[in-house]
N, C-alpha and C positions, 0 to 999 in steps of 0.2 A: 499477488498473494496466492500462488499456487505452491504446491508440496508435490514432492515425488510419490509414488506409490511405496518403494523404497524406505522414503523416511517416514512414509505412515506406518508401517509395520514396525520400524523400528520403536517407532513412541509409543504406541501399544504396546508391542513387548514388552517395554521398560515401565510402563506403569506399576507394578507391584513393586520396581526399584525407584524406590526414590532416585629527452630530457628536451619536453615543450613547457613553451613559455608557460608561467602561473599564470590562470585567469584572473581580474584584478578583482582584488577582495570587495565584497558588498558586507561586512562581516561587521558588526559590532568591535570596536576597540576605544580603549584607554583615549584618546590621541583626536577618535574619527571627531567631525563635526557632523557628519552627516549619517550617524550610527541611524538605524531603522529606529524607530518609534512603537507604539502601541496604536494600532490603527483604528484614528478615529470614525472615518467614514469607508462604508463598505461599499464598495463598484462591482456591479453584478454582471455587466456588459450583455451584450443584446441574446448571448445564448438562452435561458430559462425564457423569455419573451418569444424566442423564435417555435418555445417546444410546444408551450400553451398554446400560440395560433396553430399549431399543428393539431391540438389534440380532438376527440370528437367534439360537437357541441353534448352538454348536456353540464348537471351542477356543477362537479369537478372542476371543467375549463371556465365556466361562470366565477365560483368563487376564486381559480387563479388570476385566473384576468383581473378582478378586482382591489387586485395589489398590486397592480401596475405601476402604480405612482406611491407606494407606500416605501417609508425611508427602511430599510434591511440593516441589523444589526449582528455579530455574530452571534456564531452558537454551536456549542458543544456536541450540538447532534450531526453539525456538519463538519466530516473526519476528512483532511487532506490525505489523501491515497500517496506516497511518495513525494507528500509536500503540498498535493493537492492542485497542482497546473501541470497533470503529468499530459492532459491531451495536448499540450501543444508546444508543453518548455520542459527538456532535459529530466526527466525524474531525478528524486533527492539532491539536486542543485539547491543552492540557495535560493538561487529565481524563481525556482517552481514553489520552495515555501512562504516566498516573500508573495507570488502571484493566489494560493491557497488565501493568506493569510488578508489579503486584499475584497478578495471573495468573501468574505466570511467566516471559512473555517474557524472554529472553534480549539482547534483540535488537530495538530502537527504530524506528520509520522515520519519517523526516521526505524527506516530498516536496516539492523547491525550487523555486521559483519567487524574477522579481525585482518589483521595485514600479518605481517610474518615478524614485526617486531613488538606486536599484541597488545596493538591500539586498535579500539572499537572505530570504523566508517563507516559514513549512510550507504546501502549499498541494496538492491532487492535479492539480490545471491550473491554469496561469497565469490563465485566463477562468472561473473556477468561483461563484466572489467571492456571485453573485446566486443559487446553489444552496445554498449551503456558510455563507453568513451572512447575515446582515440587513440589506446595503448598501443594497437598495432601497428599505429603510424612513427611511434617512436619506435628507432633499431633497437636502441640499451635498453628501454623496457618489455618490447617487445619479445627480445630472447631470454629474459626472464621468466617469460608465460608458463604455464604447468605442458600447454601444447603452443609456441607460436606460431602466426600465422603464416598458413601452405597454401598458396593459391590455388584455383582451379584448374584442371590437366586433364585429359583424354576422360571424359567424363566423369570425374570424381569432381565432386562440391568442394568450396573450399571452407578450411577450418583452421579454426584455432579455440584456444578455450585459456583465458587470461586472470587469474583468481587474488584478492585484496591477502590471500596470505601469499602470494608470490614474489611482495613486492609489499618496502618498507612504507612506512606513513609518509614521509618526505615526499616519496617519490610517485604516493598516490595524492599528495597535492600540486603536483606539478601538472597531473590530468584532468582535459574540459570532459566532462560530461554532455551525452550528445545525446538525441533519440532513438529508443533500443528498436533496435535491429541490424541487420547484414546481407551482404547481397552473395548470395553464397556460388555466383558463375565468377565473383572477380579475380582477376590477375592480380589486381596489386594493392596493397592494404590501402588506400585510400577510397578504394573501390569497393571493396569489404564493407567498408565504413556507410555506404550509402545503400541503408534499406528501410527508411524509414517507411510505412503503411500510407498508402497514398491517402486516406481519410482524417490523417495525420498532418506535422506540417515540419518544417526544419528553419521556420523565419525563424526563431527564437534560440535558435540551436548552436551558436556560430564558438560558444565556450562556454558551455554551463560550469558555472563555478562547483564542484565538488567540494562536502564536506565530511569533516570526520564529528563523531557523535559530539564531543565536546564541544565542537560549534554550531552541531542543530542547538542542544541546548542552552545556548550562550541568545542565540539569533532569535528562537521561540521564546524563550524568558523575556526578551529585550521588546519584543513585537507585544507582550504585556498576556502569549495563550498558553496552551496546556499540548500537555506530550502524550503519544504510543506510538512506543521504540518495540520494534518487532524482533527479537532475538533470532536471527537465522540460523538455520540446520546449519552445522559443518560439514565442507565438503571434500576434508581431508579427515585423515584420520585422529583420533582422538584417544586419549591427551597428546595435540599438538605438541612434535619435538618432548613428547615423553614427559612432558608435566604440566602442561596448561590444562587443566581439564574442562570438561563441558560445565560442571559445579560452577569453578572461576567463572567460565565465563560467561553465566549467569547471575553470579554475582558480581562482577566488573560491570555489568549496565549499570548495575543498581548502583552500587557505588558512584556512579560517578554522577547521579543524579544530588546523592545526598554531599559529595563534594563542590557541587555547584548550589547547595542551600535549597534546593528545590524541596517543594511541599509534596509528601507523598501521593494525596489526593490532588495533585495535580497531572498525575502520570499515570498510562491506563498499559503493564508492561504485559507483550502478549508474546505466544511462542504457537508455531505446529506443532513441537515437540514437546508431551505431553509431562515428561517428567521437568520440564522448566518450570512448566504454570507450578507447580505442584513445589516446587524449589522455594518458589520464592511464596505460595501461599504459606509455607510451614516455618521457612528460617527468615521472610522480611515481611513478617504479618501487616504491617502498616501500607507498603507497596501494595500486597497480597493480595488486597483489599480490593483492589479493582483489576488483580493476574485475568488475563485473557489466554482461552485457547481457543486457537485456531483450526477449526473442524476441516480436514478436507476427505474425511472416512468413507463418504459417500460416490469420491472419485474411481474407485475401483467397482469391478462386475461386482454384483450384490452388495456393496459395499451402506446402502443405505439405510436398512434397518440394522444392520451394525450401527453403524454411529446414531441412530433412535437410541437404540438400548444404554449407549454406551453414556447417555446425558445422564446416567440416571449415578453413574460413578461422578462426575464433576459434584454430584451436590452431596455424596459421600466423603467427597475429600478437601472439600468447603471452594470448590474453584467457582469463585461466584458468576462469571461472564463465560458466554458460548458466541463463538464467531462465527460463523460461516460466511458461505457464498450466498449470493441473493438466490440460484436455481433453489437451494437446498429448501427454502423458508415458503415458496410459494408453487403452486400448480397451477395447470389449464385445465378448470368444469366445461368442458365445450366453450372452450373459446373467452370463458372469463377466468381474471388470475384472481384464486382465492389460496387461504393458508394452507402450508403440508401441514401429513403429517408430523413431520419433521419439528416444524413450527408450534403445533397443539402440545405435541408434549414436552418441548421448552417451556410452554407458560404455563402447563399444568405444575411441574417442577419449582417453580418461581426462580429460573432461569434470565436471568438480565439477557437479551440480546443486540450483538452489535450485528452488521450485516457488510460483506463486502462483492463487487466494488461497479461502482455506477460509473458511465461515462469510460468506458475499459471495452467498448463494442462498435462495432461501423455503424452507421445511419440503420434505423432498425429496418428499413427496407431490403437492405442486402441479410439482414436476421432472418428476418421472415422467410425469405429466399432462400439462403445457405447453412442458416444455424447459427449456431454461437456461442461458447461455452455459458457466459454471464445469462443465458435464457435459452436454454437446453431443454428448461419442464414447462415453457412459456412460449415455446415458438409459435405455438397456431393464435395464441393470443394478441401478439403483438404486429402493425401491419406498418407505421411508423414512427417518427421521434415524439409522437404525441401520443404515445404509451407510455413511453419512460414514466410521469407525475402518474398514470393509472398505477401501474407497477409502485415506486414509492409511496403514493397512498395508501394502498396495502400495506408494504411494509410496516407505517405509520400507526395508520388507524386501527387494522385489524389483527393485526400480530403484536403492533407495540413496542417495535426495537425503541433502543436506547441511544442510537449513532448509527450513520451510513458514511461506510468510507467512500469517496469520488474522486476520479480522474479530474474533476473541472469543478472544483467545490461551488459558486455560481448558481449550478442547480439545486443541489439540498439547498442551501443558505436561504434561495429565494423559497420554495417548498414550504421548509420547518417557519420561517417568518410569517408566509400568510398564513397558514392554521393553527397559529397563535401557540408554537411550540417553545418558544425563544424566554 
């Protein structure tokens, strides 16, 4: 859930304007016997138990420990980041929203992007393609890329840059999705292919099934939970091919939620790009209802009491939800994390907040040590994984968000259960 600096000015500005083998389907069908279910019991597995032994003694770790044994059910306040099993299974895969979904989550996300013959797929950036899957290990797709892969040479890194409109829908479901990253000394695209974050892991990775939006929302319906489809920046110019415009395709998400019968309160549709929220608050009021924007204004030099000031337009122009990064929502009083500014005057506003994104950070040990972006205003506070629940408490108790998205949904799910949030 990161934004260019780039595309933040640009939504700003525009505020006064309105051939590998298929992975085998896990997908929901007419036909399947074995189509996914609505998940009755939720498996937390031993991560959220490893963080509480971690964390200081004192009430907090008392009262987690105490639901040790208590049965978890989902909940809405726990957001699958990329489907919600991104720390360890292919993001936006099917496995990652089946493994969310297993957790807990309440609450799906599939991030849009379009292909080049202007079908919405789950994607975290339209250009991701050569991080996120195996395109550059296919030739035919591969010399499709906007740049294909150029291995490494007399000290040049190697690159390539592989985007969902480069390449038709067909031909982006022929692609496994893998763990994003790249190794950027390789010689040869298979080599490219392996850079997964060693804190990370690649058991899980061996073909993530890839999906396009139509079948997150087929797959999440069928699992019996709820959507936020993140509309991504285009990273070509626009109106694509001189007539797709940014409008459309704004309104192609939406569509295709109310083509598959979905209830609009069941979809939380969010954008960084400021005149989307504002699209669909005005022309699909029902939707609208719960448009998300996605703050990342505080990423640039000075860039933060800009985005203070700038909450006070969202309730101007009725955008009922403000997203941000979990740095933006909290600080370190010497060494304890309490609310920003940032925060105070969201809730002065009566600003719903969602926050992102937990479990998207190394073992908070090497934090502490090196930094991080996810706790940038919280470094000296945090010493390791048994600050993660201090952090989310806060969030919780004293700010009051509404959702936290997570790389490993397990932890919120167990969290929002024992303090009787569910």
């Amino acid at each position: 859930m990161h934004l260019t600096s780039a595309v933040l000015v640009a939504g700003i500005a525009a505020v006064g304007q309105v051939a590998a083998v298929p992975c085998s389907s896990v997908l929901p069908t007419s036909t399947s016997t074995s189509a996914p279910q609505p998940t009755a019991k939720v498996d937390l597995g031993p991560r959220p138990y490893y963080i509480v032994g971690a964390m200081d003694d004192g009430p907090l770790k008392e009262e987690l420990a105490a639901c040790a044994d208590q049965e978890m059910r989902h909940s809405d306040w726990s957001i699958g980041h990329r489907g919600g099993g991104t720390l360890f299974i292919p993001e936006h895969s099917a496995e990652s929203n089946l493994a969310g979904a297993r957790m807990g989550a309440g609450i799906l996300e599939c991030d849009v992007a379009f292909t080049s013959d202007l079908e919405l797929v789950c994607r975290h950036s339209q250009c991701d393609l050569h991080t996120t899957t195996n395109i550059v290990a296919i030739p035919e797709l591969n010399a499709k890329c906007s740049t294909p892969f150029t291995p490494a040479s007399n000290g040049s890194a190697a690159t390539a840059r592989c985007c969902t409109s480069d390449i038709t829908v067909a031909e982006f479901k022929t692609l496994c999705a893998k763990m994003d990253g790249f190794n950027a000394s390789a010689t040869t695209p298979e080599d490219y292919l392996d850079g997964t974050p060693s804190w990370r892991t690649d058991m899980y990775a061996t073909c993530g099934t890839v999906l396009t939006h139509k079948e997150h929302i087929a797959l999440v319906d069928e699992l019996g939970l709820k959507f936020t489809p993140e509309l991504k920046f285009p990273e070509v110019e626009m109106p694509f091919r001189g007539n797709y415009t940014q409008e459309m395709y704004a309104q192609q998400l939406i569509d295709e939620y109310k083509e598959a019968g979905i209830a609009p309160e069941r979809v939380w549709p969010q954008s960084f790009y400021y005149p989307d929220t504002v699209y669909w608050v005005q022309n699909e009021p029902e939707f609208g209802r719960q448009a998300v924007y996605l703050d990342s204004a505080g990423d640039v030099p000075g860039g933060m009491p800009i985005a203070i000031a700038f909450l006070d337009q969202l309730v101007e122009d009725g955008v009922p939800i403000i997203a941000p990064p979990t740095p933006y929502l909290v600080v370190s009083d010497n060494g304890t994390i309490v609310p920003s500014p940032y925060a105070q005057r969201a809730n002065e506003l009566g600003l719903d907040i969602i926050a992102w994104t937990l479990e998207r950070s190394p073992p908070l040990a090497q934090v502490a040590a090196n930094g991080d972006y996810y706790y940038f205003t919280i470094q000296d506070a945090v010493r390791n994984d048994g600050d993660i629940y201090t952090l989310v408490d806060v969030l919780y108790r004293q700010i009051g968000i509404i959702g936290l998205f997570s790389d490993w949904s397990s932890t919120v799910t167990y969290y929002i259960n024992c303090v009787g949030g569910v």
